[in-house]
Backbone as ProteinMPNN parsed JSONL, in Angstrom:
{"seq_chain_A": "XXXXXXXXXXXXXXXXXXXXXXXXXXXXXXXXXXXXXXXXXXXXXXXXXXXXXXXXXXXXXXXXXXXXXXXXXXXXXXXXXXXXXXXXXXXXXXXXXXXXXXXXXXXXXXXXXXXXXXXXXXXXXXXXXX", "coords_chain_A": {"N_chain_A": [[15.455, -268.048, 15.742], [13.263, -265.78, 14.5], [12.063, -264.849, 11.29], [10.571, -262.194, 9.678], [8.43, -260.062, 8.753], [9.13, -256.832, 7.669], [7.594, -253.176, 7.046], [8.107, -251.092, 5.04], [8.398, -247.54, 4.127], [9.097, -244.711, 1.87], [9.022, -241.361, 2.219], [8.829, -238.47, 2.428], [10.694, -236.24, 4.095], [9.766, -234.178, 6.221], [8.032, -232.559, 8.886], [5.46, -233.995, 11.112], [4.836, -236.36, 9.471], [5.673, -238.766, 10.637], [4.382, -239.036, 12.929], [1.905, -238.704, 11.361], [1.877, -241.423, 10.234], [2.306, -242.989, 12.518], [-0.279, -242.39, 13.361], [-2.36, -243.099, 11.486], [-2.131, -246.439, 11.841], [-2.652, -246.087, 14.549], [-5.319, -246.067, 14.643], [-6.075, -247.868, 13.095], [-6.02, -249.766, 14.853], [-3.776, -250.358, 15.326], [-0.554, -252.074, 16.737], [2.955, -250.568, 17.175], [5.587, -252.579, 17.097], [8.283, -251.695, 16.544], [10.709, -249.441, 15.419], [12.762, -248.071, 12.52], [13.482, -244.941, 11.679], [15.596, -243.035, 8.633], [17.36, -240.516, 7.19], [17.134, -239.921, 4.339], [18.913, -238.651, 1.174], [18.27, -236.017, -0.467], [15.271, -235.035, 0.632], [14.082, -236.539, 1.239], [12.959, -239.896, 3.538], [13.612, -242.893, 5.08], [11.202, -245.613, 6.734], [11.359, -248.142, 8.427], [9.07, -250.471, 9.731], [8.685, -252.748, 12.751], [5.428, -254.312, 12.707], [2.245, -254.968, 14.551], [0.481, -256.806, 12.863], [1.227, -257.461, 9.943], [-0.168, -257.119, 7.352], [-2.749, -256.045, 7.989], [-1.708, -253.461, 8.595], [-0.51, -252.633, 6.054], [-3.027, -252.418, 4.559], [-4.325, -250.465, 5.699], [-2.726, -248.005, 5.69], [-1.923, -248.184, 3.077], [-4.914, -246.846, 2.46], [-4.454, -244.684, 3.622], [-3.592, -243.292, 1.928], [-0.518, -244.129, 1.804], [2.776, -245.319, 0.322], [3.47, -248.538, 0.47], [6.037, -251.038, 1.407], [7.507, -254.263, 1.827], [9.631, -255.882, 3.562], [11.807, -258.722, 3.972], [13.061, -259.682, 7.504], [15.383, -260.52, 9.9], [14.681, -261.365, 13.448], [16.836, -261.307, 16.129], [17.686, -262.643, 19.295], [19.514, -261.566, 21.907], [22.271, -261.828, 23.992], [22.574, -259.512, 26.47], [25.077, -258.265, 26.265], [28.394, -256.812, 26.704], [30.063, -257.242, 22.882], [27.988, -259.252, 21.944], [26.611, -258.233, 19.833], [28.445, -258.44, 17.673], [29.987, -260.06, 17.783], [27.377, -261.867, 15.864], [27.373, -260.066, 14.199], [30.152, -260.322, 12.708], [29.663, -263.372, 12.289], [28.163, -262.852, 10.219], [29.237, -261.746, 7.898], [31.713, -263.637, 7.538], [29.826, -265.552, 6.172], [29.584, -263.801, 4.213], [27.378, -262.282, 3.854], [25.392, -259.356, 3.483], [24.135, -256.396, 6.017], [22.165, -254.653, 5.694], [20.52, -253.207, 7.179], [20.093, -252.198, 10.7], [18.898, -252.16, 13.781], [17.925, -252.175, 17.519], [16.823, -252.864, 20.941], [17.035, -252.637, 23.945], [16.299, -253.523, 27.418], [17.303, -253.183, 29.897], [19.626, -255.693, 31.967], [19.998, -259.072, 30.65], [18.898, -259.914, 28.152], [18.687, -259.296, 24.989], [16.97, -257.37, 21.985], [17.664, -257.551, 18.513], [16.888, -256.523, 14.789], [17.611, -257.097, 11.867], [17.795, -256.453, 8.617], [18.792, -258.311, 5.855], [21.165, -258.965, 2.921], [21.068, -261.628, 2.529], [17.939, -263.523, 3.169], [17.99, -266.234, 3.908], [20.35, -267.594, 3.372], [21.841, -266.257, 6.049], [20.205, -266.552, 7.77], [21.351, -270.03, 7.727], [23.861, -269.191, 8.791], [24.065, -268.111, 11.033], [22.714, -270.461, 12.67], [20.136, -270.931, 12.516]], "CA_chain_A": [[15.484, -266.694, 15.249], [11.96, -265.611, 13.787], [11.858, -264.104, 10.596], [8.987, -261.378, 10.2], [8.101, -259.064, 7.326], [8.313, -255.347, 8.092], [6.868, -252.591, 6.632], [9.459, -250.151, 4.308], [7.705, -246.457, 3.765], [9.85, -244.071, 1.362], [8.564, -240.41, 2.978], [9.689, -236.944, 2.628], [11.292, -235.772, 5.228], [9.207, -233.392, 6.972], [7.451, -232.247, 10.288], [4.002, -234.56, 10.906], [4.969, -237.471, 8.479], [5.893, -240.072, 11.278], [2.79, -238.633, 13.714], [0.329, -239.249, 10.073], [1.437, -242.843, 10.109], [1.664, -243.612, 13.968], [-1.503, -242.174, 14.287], [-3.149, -244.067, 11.287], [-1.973, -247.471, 12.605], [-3.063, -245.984, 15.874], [-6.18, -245.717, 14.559], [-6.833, -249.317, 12.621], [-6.059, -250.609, 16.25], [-2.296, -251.603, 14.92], [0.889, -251.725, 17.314], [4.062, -250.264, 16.094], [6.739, -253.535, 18.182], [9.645, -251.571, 16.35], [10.861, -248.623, 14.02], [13.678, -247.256, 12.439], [13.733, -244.419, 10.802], [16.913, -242.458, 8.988], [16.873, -239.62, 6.34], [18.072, -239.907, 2.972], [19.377, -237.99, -0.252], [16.959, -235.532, -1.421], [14.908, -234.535, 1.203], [13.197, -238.261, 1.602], [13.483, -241.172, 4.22], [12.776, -244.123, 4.764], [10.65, -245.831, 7.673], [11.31, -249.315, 8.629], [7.825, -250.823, 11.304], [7.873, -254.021, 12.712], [3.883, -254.111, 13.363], [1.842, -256.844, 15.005], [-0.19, -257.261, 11.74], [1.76, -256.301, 8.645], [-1.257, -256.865, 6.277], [-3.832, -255.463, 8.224], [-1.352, -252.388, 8.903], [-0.486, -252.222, 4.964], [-3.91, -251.977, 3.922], [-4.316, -249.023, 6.806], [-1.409, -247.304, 5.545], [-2.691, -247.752, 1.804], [-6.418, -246.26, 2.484], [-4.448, -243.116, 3.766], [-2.815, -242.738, 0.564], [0.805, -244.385, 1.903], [3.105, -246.042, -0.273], [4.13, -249.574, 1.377], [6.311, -252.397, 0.826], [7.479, -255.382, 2.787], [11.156, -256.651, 3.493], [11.923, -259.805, 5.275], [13.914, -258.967, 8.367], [15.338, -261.311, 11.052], [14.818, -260.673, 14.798], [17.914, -262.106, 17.238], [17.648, -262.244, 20.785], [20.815, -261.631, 21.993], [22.57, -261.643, 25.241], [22.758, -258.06, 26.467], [26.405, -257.987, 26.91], [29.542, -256.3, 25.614], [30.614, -258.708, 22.073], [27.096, -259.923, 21.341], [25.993, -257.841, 18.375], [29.676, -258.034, 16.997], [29.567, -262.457, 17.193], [26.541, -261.9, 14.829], [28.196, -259.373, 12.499], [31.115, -261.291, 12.03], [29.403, -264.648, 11.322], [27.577, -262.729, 8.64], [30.531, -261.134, 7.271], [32.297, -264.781, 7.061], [29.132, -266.111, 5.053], [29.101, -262.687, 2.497], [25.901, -261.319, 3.739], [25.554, -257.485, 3.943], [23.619, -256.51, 6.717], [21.639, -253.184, 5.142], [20.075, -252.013, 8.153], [20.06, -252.848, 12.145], [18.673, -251.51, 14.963], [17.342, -253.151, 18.204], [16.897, -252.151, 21.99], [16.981, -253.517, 25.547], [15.352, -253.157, 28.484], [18.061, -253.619, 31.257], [20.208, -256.852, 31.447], [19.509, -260.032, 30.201], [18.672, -260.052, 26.475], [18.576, -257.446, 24.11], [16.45, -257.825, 20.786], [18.156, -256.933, 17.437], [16.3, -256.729, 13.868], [18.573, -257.176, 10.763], [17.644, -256.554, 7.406], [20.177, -258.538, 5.18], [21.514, -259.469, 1.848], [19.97, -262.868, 1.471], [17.968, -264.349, 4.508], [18.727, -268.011, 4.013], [22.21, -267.484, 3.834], [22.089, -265.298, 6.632], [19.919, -267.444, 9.135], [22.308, -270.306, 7.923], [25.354, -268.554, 9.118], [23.556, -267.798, 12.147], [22.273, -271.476, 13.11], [18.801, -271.11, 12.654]], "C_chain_A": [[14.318, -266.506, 14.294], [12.609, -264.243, 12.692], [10.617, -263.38, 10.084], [9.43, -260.658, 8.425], [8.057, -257.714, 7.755], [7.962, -254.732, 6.797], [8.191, -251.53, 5.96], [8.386, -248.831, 3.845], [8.894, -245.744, 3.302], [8.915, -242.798, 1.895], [9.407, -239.489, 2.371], [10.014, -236.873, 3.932], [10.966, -234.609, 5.935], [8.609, -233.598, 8.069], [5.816, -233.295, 10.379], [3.754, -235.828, 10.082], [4.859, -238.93, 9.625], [4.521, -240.124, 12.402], [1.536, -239.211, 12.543], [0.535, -240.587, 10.184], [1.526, -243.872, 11.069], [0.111, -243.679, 14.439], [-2.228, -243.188, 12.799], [-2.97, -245.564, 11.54], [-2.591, -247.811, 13.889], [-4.719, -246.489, 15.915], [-7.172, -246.744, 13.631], [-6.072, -250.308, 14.272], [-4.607, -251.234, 16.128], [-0.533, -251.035, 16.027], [2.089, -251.767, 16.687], [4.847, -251.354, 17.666], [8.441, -252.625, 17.751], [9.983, -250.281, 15.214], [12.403, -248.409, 13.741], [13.702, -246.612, 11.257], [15.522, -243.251, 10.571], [16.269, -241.536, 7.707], [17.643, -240.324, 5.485], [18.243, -239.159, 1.944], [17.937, -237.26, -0.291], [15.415, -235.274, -0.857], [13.364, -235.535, 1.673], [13.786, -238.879, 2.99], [12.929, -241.809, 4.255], [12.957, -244.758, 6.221], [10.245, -247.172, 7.141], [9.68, -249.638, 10.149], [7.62, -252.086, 10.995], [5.827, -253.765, 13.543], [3.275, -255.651, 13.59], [0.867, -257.414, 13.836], [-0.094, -256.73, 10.404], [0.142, -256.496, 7.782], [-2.12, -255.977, 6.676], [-3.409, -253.39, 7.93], [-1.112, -251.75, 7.343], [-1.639, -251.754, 4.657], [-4.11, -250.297, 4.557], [-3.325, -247.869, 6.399], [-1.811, -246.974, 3.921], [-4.226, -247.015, 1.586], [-5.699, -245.009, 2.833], [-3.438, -242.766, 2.671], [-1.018, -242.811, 0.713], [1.447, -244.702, 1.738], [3.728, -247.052, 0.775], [4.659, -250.303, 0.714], [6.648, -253.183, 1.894], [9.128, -255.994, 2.63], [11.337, -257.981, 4.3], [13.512, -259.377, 6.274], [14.169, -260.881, 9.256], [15.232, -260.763, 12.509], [15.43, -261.829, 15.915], [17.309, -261.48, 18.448], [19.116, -262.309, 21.247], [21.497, -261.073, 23.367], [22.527, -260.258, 25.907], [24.014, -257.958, 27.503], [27.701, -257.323, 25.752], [30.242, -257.199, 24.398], [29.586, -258.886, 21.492], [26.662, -260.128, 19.933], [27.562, -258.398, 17.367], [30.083, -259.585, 16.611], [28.818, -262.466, 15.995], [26.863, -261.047, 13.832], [29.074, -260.116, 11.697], [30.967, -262.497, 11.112], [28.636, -264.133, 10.029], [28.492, -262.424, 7.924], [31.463, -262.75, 6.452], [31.026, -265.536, 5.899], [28.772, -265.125, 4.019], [27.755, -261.989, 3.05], [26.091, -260.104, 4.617], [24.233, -257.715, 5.108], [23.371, -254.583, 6.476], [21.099, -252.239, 6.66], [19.685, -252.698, 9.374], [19.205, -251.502, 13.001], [17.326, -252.547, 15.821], [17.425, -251.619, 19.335], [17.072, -253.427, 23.218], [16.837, -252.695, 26.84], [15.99, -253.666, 30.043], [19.192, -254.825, 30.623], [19.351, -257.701, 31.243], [19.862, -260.149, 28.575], [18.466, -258.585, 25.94], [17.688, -257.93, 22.701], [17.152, -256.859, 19.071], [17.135, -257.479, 15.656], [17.365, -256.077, 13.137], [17.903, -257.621, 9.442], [18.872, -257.038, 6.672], [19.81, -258.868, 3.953], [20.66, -260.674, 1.52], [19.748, -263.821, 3.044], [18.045, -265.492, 4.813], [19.439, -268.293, 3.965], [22.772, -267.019, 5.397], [21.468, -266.709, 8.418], [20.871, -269.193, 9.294], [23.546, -270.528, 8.787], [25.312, -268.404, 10.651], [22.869, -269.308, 13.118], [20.593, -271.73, 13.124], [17.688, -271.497, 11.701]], "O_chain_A": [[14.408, -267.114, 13.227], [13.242, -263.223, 12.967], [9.579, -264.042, 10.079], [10.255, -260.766, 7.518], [6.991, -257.322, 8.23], [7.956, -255.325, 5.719], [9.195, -251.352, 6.649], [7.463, -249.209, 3.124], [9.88, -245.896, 4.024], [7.771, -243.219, 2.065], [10.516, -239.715, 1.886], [9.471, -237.564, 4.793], [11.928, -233.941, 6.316], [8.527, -234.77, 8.438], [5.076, -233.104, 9.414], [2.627, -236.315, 9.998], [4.122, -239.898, 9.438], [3.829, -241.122, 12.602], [0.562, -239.918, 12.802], [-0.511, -241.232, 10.255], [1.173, -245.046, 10.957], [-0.512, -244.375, 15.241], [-2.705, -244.232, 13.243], [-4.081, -246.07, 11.381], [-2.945, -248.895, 14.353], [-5.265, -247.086, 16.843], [-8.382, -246.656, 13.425], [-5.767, -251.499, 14.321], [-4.264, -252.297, 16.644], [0.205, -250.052, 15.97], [2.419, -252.625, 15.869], [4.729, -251.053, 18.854], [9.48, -252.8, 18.386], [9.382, -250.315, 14.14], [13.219, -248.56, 14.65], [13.848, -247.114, 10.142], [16.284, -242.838, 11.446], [15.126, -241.663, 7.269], [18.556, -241.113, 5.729], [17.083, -238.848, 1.675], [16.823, -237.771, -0.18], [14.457, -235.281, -1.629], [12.249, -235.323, 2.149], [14.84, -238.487, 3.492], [11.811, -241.833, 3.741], [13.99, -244.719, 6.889], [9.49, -247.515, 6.231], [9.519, -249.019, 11.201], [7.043, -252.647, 10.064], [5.365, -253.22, 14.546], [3.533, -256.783, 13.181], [0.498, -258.58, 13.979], [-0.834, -255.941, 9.817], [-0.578, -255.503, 7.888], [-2.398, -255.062, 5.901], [-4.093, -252.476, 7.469], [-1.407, -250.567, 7.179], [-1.604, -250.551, 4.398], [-4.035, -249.243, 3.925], [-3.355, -246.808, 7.022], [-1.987, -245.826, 3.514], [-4.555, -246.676, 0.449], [-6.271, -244.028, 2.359], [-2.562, -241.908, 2.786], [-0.258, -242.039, 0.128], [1.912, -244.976, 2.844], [4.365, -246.655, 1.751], [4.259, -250.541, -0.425], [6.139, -252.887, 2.975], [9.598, -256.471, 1.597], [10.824, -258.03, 5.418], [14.6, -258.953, 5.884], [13.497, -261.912, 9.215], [15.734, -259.658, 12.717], [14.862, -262.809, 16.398], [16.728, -260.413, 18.646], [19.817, -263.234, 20.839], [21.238, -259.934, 23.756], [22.079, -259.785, 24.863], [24.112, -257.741, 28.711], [27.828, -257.369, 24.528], [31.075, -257.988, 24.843], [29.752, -258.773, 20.278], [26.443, -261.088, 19.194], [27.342, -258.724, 16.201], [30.379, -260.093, 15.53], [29.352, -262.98, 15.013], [26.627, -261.304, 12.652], [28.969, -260.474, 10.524], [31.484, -262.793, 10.035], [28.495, -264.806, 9.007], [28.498, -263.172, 6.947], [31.742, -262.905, 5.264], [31.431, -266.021, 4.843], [27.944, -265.337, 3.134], [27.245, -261.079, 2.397], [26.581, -259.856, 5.719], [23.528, -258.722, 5.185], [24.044, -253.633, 6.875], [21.268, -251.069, 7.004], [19.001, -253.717, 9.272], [19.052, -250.305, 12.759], [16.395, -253.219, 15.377], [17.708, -250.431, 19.18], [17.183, -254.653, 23.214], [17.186, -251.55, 27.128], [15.436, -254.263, 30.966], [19.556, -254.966, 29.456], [18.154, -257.518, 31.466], [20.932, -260.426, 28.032], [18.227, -257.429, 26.291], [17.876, -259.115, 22.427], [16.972, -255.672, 18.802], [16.8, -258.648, 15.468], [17.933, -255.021, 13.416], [17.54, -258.767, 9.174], [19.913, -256.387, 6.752], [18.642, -259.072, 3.624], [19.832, -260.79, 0.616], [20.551, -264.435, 3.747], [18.172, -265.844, 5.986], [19.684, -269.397, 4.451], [23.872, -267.343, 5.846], [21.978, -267.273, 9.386], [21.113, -269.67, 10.403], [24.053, -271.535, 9.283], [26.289, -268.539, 11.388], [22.562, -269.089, 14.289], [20.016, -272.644, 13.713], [16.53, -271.588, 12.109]]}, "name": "protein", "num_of_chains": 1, "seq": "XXXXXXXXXXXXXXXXXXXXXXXXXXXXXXXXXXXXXXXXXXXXXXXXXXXXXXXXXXXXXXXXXXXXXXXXXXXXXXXXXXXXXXXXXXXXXXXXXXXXXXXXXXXXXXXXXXXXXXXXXXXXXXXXXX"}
């Protein structure tokens, strides 16, 4: 289970915000592998990106005037069947670790890929065998 660094942007919540920082990524040559964004309180949100070169993509993101930070995330591969995600909740749940923010996808059967921001990731990959 590889642990990665994404990218955390706090944003307003308006029209052209997620287009300004696809397209400057687009535009230091940087691939977005993953996002999730949600709104929050007060007319903000906040924009999770796994990218294939967090530094390069931070600096890119800081030259257009974008506040960044960096979380460590894990990314499961995980069967793509009914149960899967819900095995890996549980065992976190039995070792205490919150699990702040998920979201994955999949591309048919087989595997599915899930990224989990948690509580404390050495507890967490632990709990998880890895």
């Amino acid at each position: 289970m590889p642990k990665t660094s994404q990218l955390v942007l706090s944003l307003e919540s308006k029209p052209g915000v997620l287009a300004q920082v696809a397209s400057t990524l687009g535009r230091a040559g940087l691939n977005i592998a993953g996002l999730c964004a949600g709104e929050a309180a007060g007319g903000r949100g906040r924009l999770r990106l796994l990218v294939d070169d967090p530094v390069r993509a931070s600096e890119a993101l800081k030259a257009a005037k974008l506040r960044v930070s960096h979380e460590d995330a894990l990314v499961l591969t995980l069967d793509n069947r009914p149960g899967a995600l819900a095995e890996v909740a549980e065992k976190l749940a039995r070792a205490r670790v919150n699990i702040k923010c998920a979201y994955g996808t999949t591309s048919g059967p087989g595997s599915a890929q899930v990224v989990l921001t948690v509580s404390n990731v050495a507890k967490a990959e632990a709990a998880l065998g890895g």
